[in-house]
Residue frames relative to the residue before (quaternion, step in Angstrom):
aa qw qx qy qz dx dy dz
X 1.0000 0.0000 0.0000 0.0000 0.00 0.00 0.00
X 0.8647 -0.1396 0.1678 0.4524 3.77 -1.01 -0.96
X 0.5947 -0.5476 0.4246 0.4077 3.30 0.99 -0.96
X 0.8333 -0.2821 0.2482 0.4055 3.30 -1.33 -0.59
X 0.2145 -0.8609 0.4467 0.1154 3.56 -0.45 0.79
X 0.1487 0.5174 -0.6198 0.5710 3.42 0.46 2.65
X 0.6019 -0.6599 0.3940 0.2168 3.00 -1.50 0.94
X 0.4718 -0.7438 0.4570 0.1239 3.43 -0.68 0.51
X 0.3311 -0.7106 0.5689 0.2485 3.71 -0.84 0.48
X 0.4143 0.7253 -0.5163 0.1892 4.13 1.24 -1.12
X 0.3106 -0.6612 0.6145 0.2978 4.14 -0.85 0.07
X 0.3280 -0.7240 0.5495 0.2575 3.72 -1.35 0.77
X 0.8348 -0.2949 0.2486 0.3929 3.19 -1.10 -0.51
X 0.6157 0.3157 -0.2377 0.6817 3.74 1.43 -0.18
X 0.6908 -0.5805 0.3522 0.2487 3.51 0.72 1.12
X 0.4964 0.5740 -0.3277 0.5629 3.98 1.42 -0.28
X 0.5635 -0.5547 0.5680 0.2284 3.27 -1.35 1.38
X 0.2795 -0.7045 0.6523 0.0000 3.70 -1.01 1.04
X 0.2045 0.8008 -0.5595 0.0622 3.23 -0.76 1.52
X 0.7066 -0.4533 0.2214 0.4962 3.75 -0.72 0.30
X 0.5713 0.5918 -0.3055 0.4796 3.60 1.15 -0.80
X 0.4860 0.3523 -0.5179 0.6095 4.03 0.68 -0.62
X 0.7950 0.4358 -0.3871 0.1678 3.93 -0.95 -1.78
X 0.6545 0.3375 -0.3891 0.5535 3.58 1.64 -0.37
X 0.3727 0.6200 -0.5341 0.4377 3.70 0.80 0.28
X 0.7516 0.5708 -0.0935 0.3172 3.24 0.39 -0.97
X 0.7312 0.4838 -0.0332 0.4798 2.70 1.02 -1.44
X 0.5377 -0.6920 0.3512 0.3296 3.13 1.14 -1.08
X 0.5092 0.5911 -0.0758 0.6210 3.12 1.92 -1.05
X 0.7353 -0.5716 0.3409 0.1278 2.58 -2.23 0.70
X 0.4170 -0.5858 0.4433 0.5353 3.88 -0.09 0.32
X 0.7900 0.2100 -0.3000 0.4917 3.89 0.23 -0.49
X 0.3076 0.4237 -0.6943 0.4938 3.57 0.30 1.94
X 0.7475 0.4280 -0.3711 0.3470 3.01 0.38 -1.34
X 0.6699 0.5669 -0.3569 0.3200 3.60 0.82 -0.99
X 0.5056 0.5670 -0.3661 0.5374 3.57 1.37 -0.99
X 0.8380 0.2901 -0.3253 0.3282 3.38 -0.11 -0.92
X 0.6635 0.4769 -0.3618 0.4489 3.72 0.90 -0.34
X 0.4826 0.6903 -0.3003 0.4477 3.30 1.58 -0.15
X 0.1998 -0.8245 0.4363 0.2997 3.02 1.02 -1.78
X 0.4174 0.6751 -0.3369 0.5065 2.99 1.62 1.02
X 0.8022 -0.0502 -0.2429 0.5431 3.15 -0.93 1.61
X 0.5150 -0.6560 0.4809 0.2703 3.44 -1.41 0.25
X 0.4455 -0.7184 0.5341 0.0096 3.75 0.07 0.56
X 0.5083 -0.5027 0.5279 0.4585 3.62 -1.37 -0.39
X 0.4952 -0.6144 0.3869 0.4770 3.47 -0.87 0.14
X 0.6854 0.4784 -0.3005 0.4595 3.32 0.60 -1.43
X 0.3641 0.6894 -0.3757 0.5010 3.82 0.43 0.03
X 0.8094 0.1613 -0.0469 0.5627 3.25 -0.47 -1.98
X 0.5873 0.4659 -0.5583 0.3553 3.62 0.21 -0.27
X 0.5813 0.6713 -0.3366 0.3132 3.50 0.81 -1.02
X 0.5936 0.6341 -0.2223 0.4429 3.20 0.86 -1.82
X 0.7791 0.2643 -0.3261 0.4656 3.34 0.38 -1.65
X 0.1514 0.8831 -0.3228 0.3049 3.69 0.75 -0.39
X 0.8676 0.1716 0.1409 0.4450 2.69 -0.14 -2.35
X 0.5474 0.5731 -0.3361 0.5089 3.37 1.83 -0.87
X 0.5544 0.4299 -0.3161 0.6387 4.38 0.90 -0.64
X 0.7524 0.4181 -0.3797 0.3390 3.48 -0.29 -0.44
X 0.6167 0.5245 -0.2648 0.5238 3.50 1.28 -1.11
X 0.7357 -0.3806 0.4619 0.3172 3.60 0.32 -0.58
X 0.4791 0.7851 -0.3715 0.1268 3.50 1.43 -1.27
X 0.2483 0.7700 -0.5789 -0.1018 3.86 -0.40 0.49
X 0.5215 -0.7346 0.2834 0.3287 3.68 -0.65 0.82
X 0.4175 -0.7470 0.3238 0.4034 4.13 -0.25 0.51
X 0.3651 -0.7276 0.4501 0.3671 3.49 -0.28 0.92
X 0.6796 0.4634 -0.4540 0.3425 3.79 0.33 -0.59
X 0.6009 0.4908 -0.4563 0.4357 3.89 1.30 -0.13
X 0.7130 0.3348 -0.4453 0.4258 3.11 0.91 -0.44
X 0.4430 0.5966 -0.5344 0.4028 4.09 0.42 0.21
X 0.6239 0.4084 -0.3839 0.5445 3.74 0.97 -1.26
X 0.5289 0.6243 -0.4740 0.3254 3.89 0.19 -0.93
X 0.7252 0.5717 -0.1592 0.3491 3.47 0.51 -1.68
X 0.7492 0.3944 -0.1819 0.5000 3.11 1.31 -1.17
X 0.3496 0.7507 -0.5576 0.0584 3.55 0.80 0.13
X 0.4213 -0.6611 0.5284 0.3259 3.85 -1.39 0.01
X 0.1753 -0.8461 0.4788 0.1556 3.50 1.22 -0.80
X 0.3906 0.6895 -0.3170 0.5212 2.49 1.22 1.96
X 0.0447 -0.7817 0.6188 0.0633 3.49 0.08 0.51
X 0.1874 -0.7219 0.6547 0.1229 3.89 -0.80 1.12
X 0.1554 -0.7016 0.6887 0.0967 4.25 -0.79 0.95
X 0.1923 -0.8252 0.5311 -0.0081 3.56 -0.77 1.07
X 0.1371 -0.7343 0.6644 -0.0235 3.64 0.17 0.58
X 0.2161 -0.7933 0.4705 0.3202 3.33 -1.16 0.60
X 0.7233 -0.1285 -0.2227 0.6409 3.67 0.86 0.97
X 0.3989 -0.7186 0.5266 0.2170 3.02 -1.41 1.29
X 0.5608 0.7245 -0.1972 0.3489 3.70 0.97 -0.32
X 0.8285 0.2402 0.0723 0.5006 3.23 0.42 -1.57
X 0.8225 0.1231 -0.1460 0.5358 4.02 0.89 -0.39
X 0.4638 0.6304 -0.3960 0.4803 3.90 1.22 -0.15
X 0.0428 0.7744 -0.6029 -0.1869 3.74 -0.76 0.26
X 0.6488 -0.2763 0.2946 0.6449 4.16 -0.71 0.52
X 0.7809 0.3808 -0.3746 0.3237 2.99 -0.54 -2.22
X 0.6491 0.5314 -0.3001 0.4541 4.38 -0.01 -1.05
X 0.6391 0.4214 -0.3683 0.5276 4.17 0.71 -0.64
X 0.8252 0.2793 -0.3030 0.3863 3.43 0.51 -1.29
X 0.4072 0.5802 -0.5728 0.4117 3.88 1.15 0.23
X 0.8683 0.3367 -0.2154 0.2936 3.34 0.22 -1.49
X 0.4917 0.5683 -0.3772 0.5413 3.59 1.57 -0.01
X 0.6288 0.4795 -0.2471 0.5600 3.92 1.03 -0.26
X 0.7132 0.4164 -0.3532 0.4395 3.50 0.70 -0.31
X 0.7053 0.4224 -0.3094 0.4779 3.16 1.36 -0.80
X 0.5072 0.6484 -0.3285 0.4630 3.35 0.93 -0.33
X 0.5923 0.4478 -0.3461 0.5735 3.67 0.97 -0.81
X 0.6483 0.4886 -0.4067 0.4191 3.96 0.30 -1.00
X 0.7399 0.4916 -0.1384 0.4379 3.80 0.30 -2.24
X 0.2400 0.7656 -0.5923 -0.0741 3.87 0.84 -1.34
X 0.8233 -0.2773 -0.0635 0.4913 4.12 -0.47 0.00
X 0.4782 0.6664 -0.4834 0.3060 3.72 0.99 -0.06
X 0.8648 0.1249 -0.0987 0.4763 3.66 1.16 0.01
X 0.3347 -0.7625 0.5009 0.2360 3.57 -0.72 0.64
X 0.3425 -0.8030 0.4783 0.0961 3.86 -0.87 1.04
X 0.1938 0.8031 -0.5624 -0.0342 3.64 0.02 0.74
X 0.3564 -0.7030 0.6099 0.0822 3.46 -1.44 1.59
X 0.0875 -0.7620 0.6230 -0.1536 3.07 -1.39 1.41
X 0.0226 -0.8447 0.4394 0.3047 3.21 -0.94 0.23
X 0.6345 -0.6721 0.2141 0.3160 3.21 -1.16 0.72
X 0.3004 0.7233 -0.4289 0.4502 3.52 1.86 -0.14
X 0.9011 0.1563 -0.1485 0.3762 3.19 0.27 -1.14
X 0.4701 0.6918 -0.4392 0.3279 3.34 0.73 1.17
X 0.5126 -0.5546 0.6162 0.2234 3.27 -0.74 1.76
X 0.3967 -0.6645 0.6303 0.0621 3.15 -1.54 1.49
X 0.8019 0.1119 -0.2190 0.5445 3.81 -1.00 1.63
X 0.7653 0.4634 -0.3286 0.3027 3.72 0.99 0.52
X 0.2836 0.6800 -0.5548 0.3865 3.34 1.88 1.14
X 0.4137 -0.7166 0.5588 0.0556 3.16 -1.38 1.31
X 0.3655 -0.7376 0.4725 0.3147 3.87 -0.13 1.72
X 0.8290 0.3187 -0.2479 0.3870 3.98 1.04 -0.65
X 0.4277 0.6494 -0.5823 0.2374 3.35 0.47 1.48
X 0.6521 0.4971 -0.1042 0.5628 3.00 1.68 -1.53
X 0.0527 -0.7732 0.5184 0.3613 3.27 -1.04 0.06
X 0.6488 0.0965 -0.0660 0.7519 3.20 1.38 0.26
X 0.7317 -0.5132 0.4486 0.0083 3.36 -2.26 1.27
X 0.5412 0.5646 -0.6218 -0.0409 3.13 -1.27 -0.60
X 0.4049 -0.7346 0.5436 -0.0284 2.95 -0.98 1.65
X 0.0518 -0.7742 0.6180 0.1262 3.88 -0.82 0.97
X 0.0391 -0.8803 0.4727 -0.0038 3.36 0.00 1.15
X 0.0114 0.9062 -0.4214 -0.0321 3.37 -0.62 1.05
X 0.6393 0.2199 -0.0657 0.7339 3.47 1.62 0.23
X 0.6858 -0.6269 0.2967 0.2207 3.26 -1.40 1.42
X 0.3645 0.7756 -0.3116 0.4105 3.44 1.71 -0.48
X 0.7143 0.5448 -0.2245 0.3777 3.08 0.57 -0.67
X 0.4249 0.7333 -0.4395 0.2977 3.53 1.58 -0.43
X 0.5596 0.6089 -0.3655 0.4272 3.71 0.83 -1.29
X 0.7573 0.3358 -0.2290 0.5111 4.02 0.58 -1.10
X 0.4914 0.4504 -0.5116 0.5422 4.18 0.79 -0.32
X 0.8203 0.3996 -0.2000 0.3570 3.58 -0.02 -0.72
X 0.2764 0.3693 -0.4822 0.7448 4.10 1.48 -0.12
X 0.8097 0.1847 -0.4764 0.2886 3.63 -1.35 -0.71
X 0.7575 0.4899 -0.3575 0.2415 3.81 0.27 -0.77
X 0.6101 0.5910 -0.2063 0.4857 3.24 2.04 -0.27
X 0.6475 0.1765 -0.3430 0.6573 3.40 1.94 -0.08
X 0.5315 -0.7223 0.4064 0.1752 2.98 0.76 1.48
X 0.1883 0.7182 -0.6339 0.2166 3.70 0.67 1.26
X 0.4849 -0.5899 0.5236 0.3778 3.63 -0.80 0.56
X 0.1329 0.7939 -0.5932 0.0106 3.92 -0.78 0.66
X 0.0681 -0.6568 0.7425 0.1124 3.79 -1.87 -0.45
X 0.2878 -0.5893 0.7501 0.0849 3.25 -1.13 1.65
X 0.0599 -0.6634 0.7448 -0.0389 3.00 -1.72 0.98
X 0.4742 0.5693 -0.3801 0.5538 3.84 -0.96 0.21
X 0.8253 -0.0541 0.2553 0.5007 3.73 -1.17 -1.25
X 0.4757 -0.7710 0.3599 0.2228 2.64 -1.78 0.84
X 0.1417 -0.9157 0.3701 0.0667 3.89 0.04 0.77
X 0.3851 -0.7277 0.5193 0.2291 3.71 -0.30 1.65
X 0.4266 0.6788 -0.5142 0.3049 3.67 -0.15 0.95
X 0.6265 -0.4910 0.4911 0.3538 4.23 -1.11 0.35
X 0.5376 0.7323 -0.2395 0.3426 3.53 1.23 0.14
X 0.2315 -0.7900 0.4241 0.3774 3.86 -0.23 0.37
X 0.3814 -0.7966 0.4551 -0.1131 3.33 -0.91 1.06
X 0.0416 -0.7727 0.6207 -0.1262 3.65 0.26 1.59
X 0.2798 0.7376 -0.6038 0.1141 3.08 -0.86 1.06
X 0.0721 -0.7432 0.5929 0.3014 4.12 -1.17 -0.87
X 0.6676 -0.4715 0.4787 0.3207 3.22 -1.80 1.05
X 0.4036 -0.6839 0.6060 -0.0462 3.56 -0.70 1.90
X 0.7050 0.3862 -0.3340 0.4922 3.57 0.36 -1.26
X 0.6923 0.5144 -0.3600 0.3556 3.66 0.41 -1.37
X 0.7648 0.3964 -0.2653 0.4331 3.40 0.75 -0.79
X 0.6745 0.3192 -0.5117 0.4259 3.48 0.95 0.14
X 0.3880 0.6967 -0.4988 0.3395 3.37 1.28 -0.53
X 0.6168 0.5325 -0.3206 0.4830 4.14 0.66 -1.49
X 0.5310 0.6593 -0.3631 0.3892 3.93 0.65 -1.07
X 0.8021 0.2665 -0.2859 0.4516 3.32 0.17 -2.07
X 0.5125 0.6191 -0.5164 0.2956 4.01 1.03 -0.89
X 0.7217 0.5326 -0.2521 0.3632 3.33 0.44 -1.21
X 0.6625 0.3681 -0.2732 0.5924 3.49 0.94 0.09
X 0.5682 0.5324 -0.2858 0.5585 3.47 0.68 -0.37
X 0.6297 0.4276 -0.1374 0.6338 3.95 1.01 -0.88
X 0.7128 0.2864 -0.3749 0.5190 3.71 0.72 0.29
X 0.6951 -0.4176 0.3484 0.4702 3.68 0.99 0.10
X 0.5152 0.6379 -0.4908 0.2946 3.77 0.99 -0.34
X 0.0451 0.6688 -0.7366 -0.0904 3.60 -1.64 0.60
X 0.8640 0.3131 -0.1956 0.3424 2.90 0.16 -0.87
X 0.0813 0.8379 -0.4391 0.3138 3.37 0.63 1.56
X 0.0899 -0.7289 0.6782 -0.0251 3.73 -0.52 0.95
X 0.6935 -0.5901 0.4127 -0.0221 3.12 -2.15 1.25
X 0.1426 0.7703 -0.6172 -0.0742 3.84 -0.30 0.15
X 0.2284 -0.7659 0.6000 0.0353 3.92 -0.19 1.49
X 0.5619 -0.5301 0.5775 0.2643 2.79 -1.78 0.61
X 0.8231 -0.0741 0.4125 0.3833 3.16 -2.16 -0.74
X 0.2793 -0.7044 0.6348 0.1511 3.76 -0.56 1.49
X 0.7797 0.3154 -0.2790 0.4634 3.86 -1.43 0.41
X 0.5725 0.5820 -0.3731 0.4409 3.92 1.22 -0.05
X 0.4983 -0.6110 0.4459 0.4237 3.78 -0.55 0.44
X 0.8499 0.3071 -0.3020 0.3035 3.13 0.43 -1.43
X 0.4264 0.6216 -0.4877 0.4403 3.59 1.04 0.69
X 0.6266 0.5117 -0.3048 0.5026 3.25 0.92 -0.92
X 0.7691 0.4007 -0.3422 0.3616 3.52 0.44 -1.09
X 0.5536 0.6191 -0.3408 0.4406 3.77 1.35 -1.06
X 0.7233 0.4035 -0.3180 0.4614 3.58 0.97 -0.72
X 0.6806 0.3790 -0.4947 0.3852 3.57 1.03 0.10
X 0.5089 0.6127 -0.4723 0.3775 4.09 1.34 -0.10
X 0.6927 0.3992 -0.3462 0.4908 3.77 0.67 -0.71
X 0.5303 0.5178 -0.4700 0.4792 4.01 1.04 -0.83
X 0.6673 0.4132 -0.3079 0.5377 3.94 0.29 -1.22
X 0.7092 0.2979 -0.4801 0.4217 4.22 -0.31 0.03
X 0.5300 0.5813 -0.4523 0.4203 3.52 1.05 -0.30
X 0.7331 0.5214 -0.1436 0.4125 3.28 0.30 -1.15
X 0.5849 0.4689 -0.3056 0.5871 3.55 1.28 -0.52
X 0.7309 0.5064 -0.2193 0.4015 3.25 0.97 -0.66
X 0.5396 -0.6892 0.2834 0.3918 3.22 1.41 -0.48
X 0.7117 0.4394 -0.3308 0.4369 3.00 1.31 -0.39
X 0.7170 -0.4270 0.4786 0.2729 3.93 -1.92 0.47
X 0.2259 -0.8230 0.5152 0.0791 3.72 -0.55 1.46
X 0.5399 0.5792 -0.4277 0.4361 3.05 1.84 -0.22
X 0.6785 0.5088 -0.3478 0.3997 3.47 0.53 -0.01
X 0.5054 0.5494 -0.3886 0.5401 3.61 0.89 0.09
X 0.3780 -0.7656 0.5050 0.1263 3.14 -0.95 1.67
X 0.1104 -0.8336 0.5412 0.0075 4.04 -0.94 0.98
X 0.1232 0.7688 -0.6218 -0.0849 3.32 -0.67 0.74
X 0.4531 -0.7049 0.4999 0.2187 3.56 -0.91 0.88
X 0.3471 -0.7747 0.5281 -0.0218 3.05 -1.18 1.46
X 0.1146 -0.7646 0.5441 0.3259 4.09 -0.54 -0.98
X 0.5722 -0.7632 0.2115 0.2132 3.26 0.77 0.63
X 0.3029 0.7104 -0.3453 0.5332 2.46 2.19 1.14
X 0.4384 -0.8029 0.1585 0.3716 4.01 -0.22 0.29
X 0.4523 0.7011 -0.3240 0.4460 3.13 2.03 0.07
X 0.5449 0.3749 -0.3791 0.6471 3.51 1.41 -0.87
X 0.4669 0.6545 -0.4768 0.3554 3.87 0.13 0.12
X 0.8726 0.0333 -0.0764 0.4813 2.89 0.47 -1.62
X 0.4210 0.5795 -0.5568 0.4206 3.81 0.73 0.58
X 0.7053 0.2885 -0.4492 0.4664 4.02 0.99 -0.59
X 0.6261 0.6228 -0.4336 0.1793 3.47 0.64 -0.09
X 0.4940 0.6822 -0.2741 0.4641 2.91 1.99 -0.56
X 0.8246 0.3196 -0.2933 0.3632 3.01 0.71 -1.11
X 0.3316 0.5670 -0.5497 0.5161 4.10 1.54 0.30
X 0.7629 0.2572 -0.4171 0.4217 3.72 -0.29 -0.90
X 0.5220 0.6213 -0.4132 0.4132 4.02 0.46 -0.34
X 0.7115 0.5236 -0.3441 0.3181 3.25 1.13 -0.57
X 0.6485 -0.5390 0.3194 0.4324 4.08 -0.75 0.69
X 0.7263 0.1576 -0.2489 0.6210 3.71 1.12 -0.49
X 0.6931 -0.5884 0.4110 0.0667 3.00 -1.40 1.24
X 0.1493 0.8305 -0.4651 -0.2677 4.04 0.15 -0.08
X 0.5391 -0.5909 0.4844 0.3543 3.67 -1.07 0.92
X 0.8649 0.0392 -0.0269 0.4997 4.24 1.19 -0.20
X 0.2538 -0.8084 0.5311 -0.0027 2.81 -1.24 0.84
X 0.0397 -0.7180 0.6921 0.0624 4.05 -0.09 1.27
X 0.0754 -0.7624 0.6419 -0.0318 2.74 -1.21 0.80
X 0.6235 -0.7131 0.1746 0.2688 3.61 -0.77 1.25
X 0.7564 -0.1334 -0.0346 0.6394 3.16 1.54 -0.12
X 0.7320 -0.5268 0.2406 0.3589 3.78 -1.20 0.75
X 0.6593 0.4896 -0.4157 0.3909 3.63 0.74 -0.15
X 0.8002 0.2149 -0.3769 0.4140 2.79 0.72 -0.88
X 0.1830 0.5774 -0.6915 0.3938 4.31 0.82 1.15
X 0.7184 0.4722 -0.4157 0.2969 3.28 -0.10 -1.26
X 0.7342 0.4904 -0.2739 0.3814 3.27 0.81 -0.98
X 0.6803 0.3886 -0.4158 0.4618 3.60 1.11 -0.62
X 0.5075 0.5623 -0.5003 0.4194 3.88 1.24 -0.12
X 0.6840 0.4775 -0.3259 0.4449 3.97 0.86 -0.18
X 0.6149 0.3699 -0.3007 0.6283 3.82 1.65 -0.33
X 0.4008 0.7257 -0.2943 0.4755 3.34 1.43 0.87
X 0.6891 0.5085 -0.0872 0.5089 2.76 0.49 -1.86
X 0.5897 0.5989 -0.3657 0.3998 3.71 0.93 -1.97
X 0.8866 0.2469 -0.1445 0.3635 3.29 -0.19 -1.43
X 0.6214 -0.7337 0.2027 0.1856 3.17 0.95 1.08
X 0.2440 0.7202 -0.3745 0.5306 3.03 1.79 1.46
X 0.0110 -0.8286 0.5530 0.0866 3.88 -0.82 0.26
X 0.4097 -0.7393 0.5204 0.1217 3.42 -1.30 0.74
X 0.5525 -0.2458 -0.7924 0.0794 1.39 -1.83 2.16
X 0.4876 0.5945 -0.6192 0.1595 4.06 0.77 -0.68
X 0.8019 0.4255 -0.2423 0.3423 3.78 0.33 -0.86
X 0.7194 0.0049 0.1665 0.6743 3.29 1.09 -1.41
X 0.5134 -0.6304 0.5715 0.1114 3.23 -1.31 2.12
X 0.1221 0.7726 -0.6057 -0.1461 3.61 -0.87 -0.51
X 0.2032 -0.7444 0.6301 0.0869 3.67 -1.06 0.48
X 0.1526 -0.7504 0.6402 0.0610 3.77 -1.21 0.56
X 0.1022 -0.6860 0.7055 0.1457 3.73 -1.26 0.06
X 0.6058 0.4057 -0.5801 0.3631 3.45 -1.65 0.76
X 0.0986 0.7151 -0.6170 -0.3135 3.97 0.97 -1.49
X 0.5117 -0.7224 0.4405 -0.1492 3.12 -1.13 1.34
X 0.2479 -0.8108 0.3719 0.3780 3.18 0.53 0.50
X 0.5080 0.5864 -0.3407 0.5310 4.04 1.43 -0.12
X 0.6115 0.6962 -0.2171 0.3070 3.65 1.52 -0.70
X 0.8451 0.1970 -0.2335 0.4386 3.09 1.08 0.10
X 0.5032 0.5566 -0.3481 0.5620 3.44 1.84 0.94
X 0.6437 0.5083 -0.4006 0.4085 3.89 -1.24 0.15
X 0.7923 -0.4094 0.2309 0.3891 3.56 -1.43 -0.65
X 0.6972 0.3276 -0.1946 0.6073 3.23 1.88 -0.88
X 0.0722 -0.6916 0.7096 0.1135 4.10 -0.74 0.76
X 0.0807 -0.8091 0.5681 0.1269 2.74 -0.58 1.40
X 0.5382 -0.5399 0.5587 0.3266 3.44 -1.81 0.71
X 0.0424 0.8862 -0.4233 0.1836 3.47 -0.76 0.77
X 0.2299 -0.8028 0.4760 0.2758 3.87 -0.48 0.56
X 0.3101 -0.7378 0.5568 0.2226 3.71 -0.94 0.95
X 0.1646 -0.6845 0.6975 -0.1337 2.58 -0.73 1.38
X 0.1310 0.9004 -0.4143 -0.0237 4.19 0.59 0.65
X 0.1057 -0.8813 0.4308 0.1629 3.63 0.00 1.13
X 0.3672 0.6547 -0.4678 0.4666 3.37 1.27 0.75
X 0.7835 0.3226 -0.2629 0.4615 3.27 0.90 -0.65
X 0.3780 0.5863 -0.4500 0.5576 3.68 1.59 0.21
X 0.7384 0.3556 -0.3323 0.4667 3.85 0.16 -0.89
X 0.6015 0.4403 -0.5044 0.4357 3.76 0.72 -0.69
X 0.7750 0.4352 -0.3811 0.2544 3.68 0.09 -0.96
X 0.6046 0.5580 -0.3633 0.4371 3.23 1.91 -1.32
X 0.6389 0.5069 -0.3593 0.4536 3.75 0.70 -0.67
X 0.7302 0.3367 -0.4368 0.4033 3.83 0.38 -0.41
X 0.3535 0.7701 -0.3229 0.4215 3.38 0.97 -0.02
X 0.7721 0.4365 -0.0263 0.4611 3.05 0.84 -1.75
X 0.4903 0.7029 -0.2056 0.4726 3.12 1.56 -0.94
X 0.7683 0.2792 -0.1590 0.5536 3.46 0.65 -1.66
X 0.7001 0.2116 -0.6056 0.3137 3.60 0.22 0.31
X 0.5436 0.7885 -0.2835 0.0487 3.50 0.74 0.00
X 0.5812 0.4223 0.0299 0.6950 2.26 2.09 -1.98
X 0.7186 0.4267 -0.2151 0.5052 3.77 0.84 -0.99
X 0.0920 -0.8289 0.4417 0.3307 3.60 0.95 -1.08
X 0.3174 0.8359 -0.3804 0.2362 2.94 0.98 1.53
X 0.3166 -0.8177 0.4452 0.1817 3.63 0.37 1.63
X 0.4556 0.7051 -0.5424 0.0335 3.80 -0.96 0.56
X 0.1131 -0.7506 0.6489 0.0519 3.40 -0.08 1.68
X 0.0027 0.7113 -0.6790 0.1819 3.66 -0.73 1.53
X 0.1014 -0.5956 0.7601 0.2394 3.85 -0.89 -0.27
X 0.2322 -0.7045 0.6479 -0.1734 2.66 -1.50 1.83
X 0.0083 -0.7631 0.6451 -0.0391 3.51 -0.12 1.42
X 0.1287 -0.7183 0.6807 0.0647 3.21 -1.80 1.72
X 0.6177 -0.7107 0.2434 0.2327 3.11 -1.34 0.65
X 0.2170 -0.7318 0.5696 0.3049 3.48 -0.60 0.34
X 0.0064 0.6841 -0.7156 -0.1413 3.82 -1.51 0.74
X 0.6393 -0.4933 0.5630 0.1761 3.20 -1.77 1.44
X 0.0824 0.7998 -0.5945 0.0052 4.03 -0.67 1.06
X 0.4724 -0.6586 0.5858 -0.0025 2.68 -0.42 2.12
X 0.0325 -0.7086 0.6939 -0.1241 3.56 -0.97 1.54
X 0.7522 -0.3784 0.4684 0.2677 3.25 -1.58 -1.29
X 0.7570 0.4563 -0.2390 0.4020 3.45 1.29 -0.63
X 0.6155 0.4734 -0.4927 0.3927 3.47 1.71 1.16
X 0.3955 -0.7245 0.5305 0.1929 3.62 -0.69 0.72
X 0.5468 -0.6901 0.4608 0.1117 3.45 -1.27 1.25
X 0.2806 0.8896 -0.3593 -0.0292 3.28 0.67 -0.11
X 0.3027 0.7686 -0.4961 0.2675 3.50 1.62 0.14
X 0.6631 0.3482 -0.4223 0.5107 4.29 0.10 -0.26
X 0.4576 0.5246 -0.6072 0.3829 4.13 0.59 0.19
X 0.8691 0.3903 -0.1234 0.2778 3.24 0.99 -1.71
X 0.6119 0.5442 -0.3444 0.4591 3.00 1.72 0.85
């Protein structure tokens, strides 16, 4: 048929550059009809596509040969970057975000995972991928956003926000841990200590400013809340939880920076012969898909990176297949799920 389905520069018949956007102007229809059908993908109504092409001859339409050279060469590959698979990624987070994209790509593309730690600077290749998606969790990563935009590989950072020409699926960390510390605070908690993520990671950085900001609305001094840094791994979970309950004052809660490593402080719980929620409240972030079944439902902020990869991946999709360019920042919501494993305790403290 026409060819690749990206605008064109060719001039029609009134001397004006002819691009898929005018023929669905026209037409009435969506720019990706028009691309399918000049593409020759899927089968359509007839009277429809006949139209389309129709209007696409009449206008002037001629297809660009250099899209259709790039077409030819595709890899039918989609490359998922993480910025280290090792050290900040936990199973449960790889196999969300490998499942979400998978649900978008299902066999029309192969997905190779990489991490960006271990990428040699200036040796991404523009003809493996035909397109990105970049999990970006720490500013480090600038050096690799910028190798891809210079071999101009079509991409979408998801995860963190990133000040780049780039579309950009993310959600408002602080706000959603900020809702966490409220929600404990609104059951009577004060005396509540901290289990942090991974120092030098945005979203540590940002989670500590949502729970610092509900304090402070609240009146009360964040410098006084006790923190022990975690890596969102569940051993750093429970070694910091140990050392909060070790501590001479007791805390009535525990937020913790994300749900694995709750689980774990709900097991340096259990040890010291304490139980959740009568003794110790606990909070989680990511909800888990284990989060809301067993002995402890935990209360928790979804944070759902399946649904970050579905949106960051259709995205990708439309500028690939559609060649539709839109570097927006898309911000999904997070909702606070109010379980079982906080304790009321506001009528003790009255």
């Amino acid at each position: 048929m026409f060819g690749f389905g990206i605008k064109t520069a060719v001039r029609g018949r009134c001397g004006m550059a002819v691009t898929i956007k005018d023929i669905a102007k026209k037409a009435g229809v969506s720019y990706s009809t028009v691309s399918r059908v000049l593409n020759d993908v899927g089968a359509g109504k007839s009277e429809s596509r006949q139209r389309i092409l129709d209007i696409a001859k009449e206008m002037g339409y001629v297809p660009n040969q250099a899209a259709i050279n790039l077409k030819s060469s595709r890899s039918h590959t989609i490359g998922l970057f993480f910025s280290t698979i090792s050290k900040m990624t936990s199973p449960f987070v790889l196999h969300d975000v490998l499942t979400g994209v998978y649900n978008i790509v299902g066999s029309r593309y192969n997905v190779a995972v990489k991490g960006i730690d271990m990428h040699e600077e200036g040796t991404l290749n523009p003809t493996l991928f035909d397109g990105i998606i970049v999990l970006s969790q720490r500013s480090e990563d600038s050096f690799f956003i910028e190798e891809v935009l210079e071999k101009k590989i079509p991409m979408v950072a998801i995860c963190r926000i990133v000040y780049y020409d780039v579309p950009n699926v993310v959600t408002d960390e602080a706000q959603a841990m900020e809702r966490a510390m409220d929600h404990l605070l609104d059951n009577g908690h004060r005396k509540i200590a901290v289990i942090g993520g991974l120092p030098g990671v945005d979203s540590t950085r940002l989670r500590h400013r949502g729970w610092r900001a509900s304090m402070v609305r609240h009146g009360l001094d964040p410098e006084e809340v006790p923190v022990e840094e975690g890596d969102y791994r569940y051993t750093s979970g429970y070694r910091a939880a140990r050392r909060i309950l070790e501590r001479q004052e007791r805390p009535t809660a525990i937020l913790c920076f994300n749900d694995e490593m709750a689980f774990a402080a709900r097991a340096a719980v259990y040890e010291a012969g304490l139980t959740v929620p009568d003794d110790i409240s606990l909070v989680g972030f990511d909800n888990w898909d284990m989060s809301g079944y067993g002995t402890m439902r935990l209360t928790t902020v979804e944070r759902n990176m399946g649904d970050l990869a579905r949106e960051g991946t259709r995205v990708l999709l439309r500028r690939i297949e559609d060649g539709i360019i839109d570097n927006s920042r898309i911000f999904l919501d997070n909702r606070l799920i109010i379980r079982e494993s906080v304790k009321d305790i506001r009528e003790k403290e009255n």
